[in-house]
C-alpha positions in Angstrom: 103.8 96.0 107.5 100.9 95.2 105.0 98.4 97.9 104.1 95.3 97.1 101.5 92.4 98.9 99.4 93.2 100.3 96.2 92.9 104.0 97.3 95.9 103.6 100.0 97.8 101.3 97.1 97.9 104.0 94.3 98.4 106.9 96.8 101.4 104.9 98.3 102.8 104.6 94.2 102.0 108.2 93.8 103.9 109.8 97.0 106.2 106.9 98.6 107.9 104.7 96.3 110.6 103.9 99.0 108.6 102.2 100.9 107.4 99.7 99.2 108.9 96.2 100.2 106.5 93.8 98.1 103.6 94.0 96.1 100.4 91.6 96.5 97.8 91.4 93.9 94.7 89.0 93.8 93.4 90.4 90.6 94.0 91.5 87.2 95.4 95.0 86.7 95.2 96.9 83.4 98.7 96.0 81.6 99.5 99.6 81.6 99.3 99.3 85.4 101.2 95.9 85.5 104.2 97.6 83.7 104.2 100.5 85.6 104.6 98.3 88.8 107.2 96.4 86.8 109.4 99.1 86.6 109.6 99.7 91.1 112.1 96.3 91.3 110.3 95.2 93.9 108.5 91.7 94.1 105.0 91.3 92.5 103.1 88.5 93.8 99.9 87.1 92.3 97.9 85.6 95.1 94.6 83.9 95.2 91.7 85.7 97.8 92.1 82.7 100.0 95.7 84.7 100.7 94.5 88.1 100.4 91.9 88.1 103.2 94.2 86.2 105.5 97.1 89.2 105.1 94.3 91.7 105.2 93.0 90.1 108.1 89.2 89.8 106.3 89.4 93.3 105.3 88.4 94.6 102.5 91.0 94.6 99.8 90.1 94.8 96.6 92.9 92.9 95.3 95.8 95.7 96.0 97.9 95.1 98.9 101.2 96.4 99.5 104.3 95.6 102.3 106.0 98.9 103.4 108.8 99.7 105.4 107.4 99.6 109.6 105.8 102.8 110.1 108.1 105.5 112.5 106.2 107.6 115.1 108.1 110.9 115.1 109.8 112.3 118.3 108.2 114.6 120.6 110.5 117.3 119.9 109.5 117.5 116.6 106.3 119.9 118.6 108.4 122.6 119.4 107.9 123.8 116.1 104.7 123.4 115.2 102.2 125.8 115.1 98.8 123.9 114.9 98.8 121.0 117.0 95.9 118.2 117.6 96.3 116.1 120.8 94.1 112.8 120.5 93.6 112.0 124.4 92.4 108.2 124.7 90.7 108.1 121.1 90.8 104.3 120.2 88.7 104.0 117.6 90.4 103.8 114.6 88.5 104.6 112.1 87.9 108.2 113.8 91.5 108.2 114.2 92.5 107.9 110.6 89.7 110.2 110.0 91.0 112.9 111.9 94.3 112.4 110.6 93.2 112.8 107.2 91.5 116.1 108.1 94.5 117.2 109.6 96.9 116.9 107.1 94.4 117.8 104.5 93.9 121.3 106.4 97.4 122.4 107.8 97.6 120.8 111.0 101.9 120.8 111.8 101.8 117.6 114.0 99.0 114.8 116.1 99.8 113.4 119.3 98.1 110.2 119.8 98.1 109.5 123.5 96.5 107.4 126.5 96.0 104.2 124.3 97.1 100.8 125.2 98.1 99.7 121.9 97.8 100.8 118.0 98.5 99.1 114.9 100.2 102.0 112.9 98.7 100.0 109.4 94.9 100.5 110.6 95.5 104.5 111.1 97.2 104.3 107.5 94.7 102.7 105.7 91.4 104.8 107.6 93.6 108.2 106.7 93.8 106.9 103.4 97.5 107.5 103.5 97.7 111.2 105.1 99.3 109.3 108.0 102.7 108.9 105.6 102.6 112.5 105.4 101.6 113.6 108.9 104.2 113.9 111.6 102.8 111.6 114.7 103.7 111.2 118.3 102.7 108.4 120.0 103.0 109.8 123.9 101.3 107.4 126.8 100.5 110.5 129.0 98.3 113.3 127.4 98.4 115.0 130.6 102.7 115.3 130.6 102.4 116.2 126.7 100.0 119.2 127.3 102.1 120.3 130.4 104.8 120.6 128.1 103.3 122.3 125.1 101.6 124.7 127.3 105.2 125.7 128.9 106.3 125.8 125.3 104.3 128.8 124.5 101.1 126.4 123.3 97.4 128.2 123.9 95.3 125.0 125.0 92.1 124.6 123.5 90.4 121.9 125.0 86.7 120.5 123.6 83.8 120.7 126.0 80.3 120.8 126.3 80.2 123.4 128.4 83.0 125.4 126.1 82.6 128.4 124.2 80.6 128.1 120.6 84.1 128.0 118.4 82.1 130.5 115.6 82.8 133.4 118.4 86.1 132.4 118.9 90.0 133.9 117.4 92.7 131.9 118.2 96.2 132.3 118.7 98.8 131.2 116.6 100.6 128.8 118.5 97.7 126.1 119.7 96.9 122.7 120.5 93.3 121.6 120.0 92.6 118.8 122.4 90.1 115.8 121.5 88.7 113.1 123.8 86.7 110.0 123.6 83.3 110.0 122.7 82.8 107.3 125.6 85.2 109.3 128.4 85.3 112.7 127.2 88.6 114.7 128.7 89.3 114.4 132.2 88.8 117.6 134.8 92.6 117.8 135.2 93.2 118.6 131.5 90.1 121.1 131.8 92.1 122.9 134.4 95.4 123.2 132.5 93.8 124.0 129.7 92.7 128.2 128.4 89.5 127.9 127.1 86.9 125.4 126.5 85.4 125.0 122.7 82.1 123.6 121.1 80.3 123.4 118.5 76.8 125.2 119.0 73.8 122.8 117.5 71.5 124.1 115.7 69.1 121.6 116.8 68.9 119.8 120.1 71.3 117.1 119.5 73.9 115.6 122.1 76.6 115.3 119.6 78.4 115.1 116.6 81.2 112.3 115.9 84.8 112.7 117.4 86.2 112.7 113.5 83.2 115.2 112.4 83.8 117.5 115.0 87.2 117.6 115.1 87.2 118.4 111.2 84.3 121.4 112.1 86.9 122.6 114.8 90.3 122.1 113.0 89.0 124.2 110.1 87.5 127.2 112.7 90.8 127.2 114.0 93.3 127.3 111.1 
């Protein structure tokens, strides 16, 4: 798996040296840099852009690419020991993904479930999150639904997003929770309204419809911490 952009390259060499497979560069590094990279046995390649873009798949680059080891979703049961849990239901996007994974990890969330999605490429959520996803634990589930049946009989206090959901500055929250996030497109579905305790918002100030999955969920995750 390929990742790319300087940010996620140095934070990669700062926290996870083990998974680095192979080293790209299409540019000239400072030689302090170079020798540094010397030192990780691994193979350096010098590559022209041509090659860059095509294993970045046009993205943008900057000349630092690196091959890790295939990213690992973590197992389910890994949730029955979490305290703070945030349960993506049919998010897609994945910029807003990574997003919210970097707020996550950044503010003590235990664990992400990423669920009702077709298909995700593990290195886009890495790169958006800016590496957070290498620190995060992350189920990939296909039902949401089964996943909150089973927190919820695991002691979980649902917290499920909604417009018509209480303004989360009034709100305390319980220790053991799952925040639940849905589509900006499809929202949550009634069924996960029903099983869940109580409906959250954030209260506009001004008459707005909404804010951004990835902004709101960062508003809400802090709140709830």
């Amino acid at each position: 798996m390929i990742v790319y952009g300087k940010q996620i390259f140095f934070y990669i060499l700062k926290r996870h040296l083990n998974l680095i497979k192979k080293i790209y560069l299409s540019k000239r590094v400072d030689g302090k840099i170079f020798g540094s990279l010397k030192k990780l046995n691994v193979p350096i390649l010098n590559i022209d852009n041509k090659k860059a873009q095509s294993l970045s798949r046009g993205g943008n680059h900057q000349g630092f690419l690196v091959e890790i080891e295939d990213f690992k979703f973590s197992n389910k049961d890994i949730l029955k020991d979490a305290k703070f849990v945030v349960l993506l239901y049919g998010v897609t996007d994945i910029g807003n993904i990574g997003s919210i994974i970097r707020t996550s990890y950044a503010l003590g969330v235990d664990a992400l479930v990423i669920s009702n999605v077709k298909q995700i490429r593990a290195e886009g959520f890495i790169r958006t999150s800016s590496g957070a996803a290498l620190d995060l634990p992350i189920v990939l589930y296909p039902n949401g639904y089964d996943i909150l049946n089973e927190l919820k009989m695991g002691g979980f206090t649902v917290y499920a997003t909604s417009f018509d959901g209480v303004d989360v500055r009034g709100m305390s929250f319980d220790e053991k929770k799952v925040l639940v996030l849905g589509s900006e497109g499809e929202g949550l579905p009634n069924r996960v309204y029903k099983r869940s305790d109580y409906l959250v918002k954030i209260q506009m100030q001004r008459d707005f419809d909404s804010l951004n999955v990835s902004a709101a969920a960062a508003i809400l995750i802090d709140r709830m911490r």
